[in-house]
C-alpha positions as CSV (number, residue, x, y, z in Angstrom):
1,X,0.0,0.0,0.0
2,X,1.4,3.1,-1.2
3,X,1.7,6.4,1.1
4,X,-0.8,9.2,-0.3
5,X,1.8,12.2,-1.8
6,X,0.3,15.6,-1.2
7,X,1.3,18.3,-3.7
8,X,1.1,21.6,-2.6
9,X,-2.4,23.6,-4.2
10,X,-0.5,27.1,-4.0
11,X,-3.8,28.3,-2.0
12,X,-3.3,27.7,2.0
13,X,-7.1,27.6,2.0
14,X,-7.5,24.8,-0.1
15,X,-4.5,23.2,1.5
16,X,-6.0,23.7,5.1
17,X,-9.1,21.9,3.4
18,X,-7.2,19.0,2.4
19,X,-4.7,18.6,4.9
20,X,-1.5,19.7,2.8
21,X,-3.0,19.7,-0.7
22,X,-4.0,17.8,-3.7
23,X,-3.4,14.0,-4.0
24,X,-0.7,12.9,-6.5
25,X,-2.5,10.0,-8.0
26,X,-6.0,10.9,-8.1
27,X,-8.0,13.6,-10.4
28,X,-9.7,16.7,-8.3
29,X,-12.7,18.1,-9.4
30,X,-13.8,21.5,-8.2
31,X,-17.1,22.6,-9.4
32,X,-19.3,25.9,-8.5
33,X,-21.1,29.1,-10.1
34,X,-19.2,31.1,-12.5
35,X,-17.7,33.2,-10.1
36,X,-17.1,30.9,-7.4
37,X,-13.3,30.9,-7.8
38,X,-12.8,27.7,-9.5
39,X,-10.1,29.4,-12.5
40,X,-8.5,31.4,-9.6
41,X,-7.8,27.8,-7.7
42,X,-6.7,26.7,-11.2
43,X,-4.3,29.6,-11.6
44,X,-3.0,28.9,-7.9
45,X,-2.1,25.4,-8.6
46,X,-0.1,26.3,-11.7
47,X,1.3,29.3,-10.2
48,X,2.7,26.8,-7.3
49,X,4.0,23.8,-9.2
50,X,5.4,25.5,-12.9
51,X,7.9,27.4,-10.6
52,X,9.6,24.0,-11.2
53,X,8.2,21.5,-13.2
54,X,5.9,21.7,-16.2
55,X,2.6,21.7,-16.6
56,X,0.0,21.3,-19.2
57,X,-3.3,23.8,-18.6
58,X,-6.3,23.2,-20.9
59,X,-8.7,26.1,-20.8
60,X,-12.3,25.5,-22.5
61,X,-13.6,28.9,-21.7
62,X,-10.9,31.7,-22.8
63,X,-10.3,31.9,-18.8
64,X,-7.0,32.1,-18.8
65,X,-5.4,35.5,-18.1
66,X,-1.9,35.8,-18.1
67,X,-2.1,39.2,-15.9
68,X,-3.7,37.3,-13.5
69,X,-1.1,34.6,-13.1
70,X,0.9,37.0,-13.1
71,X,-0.6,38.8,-10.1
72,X,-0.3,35.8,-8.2
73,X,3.2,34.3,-8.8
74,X,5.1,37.4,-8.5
75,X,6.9,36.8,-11.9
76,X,5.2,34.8,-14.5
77,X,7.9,34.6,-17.1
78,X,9.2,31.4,-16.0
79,X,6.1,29.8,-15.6
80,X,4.7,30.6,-18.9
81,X,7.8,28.8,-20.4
82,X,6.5,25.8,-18.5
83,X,3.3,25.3,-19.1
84,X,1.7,23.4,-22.5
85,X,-1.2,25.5,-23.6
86,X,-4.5,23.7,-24.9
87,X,-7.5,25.9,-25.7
88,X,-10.2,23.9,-27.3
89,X,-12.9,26.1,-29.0
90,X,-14.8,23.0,-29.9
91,X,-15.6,19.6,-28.4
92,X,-14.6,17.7,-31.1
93,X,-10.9,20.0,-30.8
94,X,-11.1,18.6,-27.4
95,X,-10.9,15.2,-27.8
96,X,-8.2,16.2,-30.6
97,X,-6.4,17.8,-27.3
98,X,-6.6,14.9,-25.6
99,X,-4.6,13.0,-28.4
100,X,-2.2,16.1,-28.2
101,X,-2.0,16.0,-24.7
102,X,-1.2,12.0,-25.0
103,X,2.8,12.9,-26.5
104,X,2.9,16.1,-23.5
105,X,2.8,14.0,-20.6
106,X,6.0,13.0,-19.9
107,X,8.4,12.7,-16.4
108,X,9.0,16.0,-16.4
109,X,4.8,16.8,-16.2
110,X,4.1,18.0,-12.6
111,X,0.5,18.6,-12.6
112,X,-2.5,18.6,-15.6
113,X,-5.4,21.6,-15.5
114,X,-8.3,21.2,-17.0
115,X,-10.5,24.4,-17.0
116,X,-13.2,23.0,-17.4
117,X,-13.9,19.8,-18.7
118,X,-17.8,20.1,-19.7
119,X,-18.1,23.4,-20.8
120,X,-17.9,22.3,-24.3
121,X,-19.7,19.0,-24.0
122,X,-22.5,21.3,-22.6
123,X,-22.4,23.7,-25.5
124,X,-22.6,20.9,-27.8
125,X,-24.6,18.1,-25.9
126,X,-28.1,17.0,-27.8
127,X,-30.5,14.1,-27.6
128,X,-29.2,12.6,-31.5
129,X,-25.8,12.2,-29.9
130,X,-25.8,12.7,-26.4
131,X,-24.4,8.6,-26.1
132,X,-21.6,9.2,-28.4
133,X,-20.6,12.8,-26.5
134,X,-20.8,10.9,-22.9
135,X,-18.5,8.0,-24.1
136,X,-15.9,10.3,-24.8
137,X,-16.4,12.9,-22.0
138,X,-16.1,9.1,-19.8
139,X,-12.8,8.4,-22.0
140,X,-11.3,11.7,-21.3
141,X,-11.4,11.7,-17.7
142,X,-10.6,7.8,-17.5
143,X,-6.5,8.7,-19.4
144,X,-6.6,11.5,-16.9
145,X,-7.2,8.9,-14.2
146,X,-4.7,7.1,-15.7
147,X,-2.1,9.3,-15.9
148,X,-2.3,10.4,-12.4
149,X,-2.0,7.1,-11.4
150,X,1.0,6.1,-13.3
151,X,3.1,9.2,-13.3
152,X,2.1,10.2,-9.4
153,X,0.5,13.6,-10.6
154,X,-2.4,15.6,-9.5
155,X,-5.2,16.1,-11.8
156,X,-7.3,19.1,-11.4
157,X,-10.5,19.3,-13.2
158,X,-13.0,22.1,-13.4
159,X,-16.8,21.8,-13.9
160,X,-19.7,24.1,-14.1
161,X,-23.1,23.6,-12.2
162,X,-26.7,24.3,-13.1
163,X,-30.0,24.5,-10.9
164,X,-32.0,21.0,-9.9
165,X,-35.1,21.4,-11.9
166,X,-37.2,19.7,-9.1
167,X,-35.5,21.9,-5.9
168,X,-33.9,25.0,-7.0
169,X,-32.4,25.0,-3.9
170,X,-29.6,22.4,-4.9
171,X,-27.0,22.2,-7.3
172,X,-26.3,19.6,-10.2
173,X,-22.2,19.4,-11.8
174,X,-22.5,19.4,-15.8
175,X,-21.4,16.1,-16.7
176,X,-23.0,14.4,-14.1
177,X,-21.6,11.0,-12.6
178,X,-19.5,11.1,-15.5
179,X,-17.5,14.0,-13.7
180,X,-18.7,12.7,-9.9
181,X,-17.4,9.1,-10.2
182,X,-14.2,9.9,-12.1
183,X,-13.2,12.8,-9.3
184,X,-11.7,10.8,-5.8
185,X,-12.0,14.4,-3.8
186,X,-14.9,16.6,-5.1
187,X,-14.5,20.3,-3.8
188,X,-17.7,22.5,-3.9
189,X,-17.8,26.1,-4.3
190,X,-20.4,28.2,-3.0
191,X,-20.2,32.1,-3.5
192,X,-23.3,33.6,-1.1
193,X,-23.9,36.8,0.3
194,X,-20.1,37.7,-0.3
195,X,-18.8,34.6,1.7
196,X,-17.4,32.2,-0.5
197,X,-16.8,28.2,0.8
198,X,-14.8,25.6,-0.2
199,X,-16.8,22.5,1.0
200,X,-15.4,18.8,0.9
201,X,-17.8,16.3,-1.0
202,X,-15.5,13.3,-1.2
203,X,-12.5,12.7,-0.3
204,X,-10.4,8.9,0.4
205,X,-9.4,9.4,4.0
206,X,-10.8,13.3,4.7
207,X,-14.6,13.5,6.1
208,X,-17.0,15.1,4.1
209,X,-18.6,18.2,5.1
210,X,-15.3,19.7,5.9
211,X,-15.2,23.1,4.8
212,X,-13.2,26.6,4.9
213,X,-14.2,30.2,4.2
214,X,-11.7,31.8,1.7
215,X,-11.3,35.1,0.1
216,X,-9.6,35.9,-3.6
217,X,-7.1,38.6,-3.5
218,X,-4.3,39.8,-5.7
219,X,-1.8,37.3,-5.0
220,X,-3.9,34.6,-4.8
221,X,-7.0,32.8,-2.4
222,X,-6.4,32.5,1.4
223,X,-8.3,31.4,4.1
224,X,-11.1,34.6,5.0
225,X,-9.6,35.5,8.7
226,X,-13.1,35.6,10.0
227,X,-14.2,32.7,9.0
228,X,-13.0,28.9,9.2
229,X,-14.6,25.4,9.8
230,X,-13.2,21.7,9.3
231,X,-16.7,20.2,10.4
């Protein structure tokens, strides 16, 4: 039995949440609102780990800001020249990504970003081939799985949410249990009344419910000094 490697997530609120950070071998997904935080966790992580090693960051949504990295490592320049950039406009250029991203990963990888993973498959998503669309959203995040596995990498997936049609009051992640069974720790991201919350949903040896109170600032998210909760 292995020992469970914690990488750094470059945000001490997440890292509080997790006890150190993000698990090497297992894919992370973080889901909420737009708005929520989930690209600035994204940015965070990369900002942390391309110091060093490199890093492949797919963005789905045009996201990515470069100023904003910048804001939170300090100095950007060396990260930049570390990261593999993928920007799908299209799902079907996302699965050609995916291909791509097949002769990136090497030993020299240090963490995969994917930002998000279903915004495309929710642009495109129909009834004629919704069956088609799901096999290979399921096949994407299965050679993530894989990869985290065999090269001891964390995997950090975004997802967007939308409203329960039966109780407005609760939140559904685009993608479903495609996203939900493929993700070992499942962060949520609530952003309410200007508190935003980081809250645990799965996790392999963390209980769920755990949560922290965070704020997004210039150089990066930190635990809100108000606010903080592990129960």
């Amino acid at each position: 039995m292995s020992i469970e490697k914690k990488i750094p997530s470059g945000s001490e609120a997440i890292d509080q949440l997790l006890d150190g950070g993000y698990e090497a071998d297992t894919i992370t997904v973080i889901y909420g609102p737009s708005g929520s935080g989930k690209t600035n966790l994204c940015l965070c992580a990369l900002a942390s780990i391309a110091q060093k090693k490199k890093a492949i960051f797919m963005d789905t949504e045009g996201g990515f800001s470069a100023l904003r990295l910048a804001q939170i490592a300090g100095n950007s320049e060396r990260i930049m020249k570390n990261v593999f950039f993928l920007q799908p406009t299209t799902f079907e250029e996302q699965r050609a990504d995916f291909k791509k991203m097949k002769e990136l990963v090497g030993e020299e990888i240090g963490i995969i970003i994917i930002d998000t993973i279903s915004t495309l498959y929710r642009v495109e998503r129909n009834e004629e081939d919704i069956r088609e669309m799901n096999n290979s959203l399921g096949k994407q995040l299965n050679y993530l799985s894989q990869i985290a596995r065999k090269k001891h990498i964390p995997v950090v997936v975004t997802s967007q949410v939308y409203s329960d049609f039966e109780d407005r009051g609760k939140i559904k992640m685009v993608g479903g249990d495609i996203v939900r069974y493929s993700g070992k720790c499942l962060i949520e991201l609530q952003y309410e009344n200007g508190v935003r919350t980081a809250i645990l949903r799965k996790h392999r040896s963390l209980p769920e419910s755990r949560q922290v109170f965070f704020e997004i600032r210039d150089k990066g998210v930190f635990l809100a000094k108000r606010k903080f909760s592990i129960f």
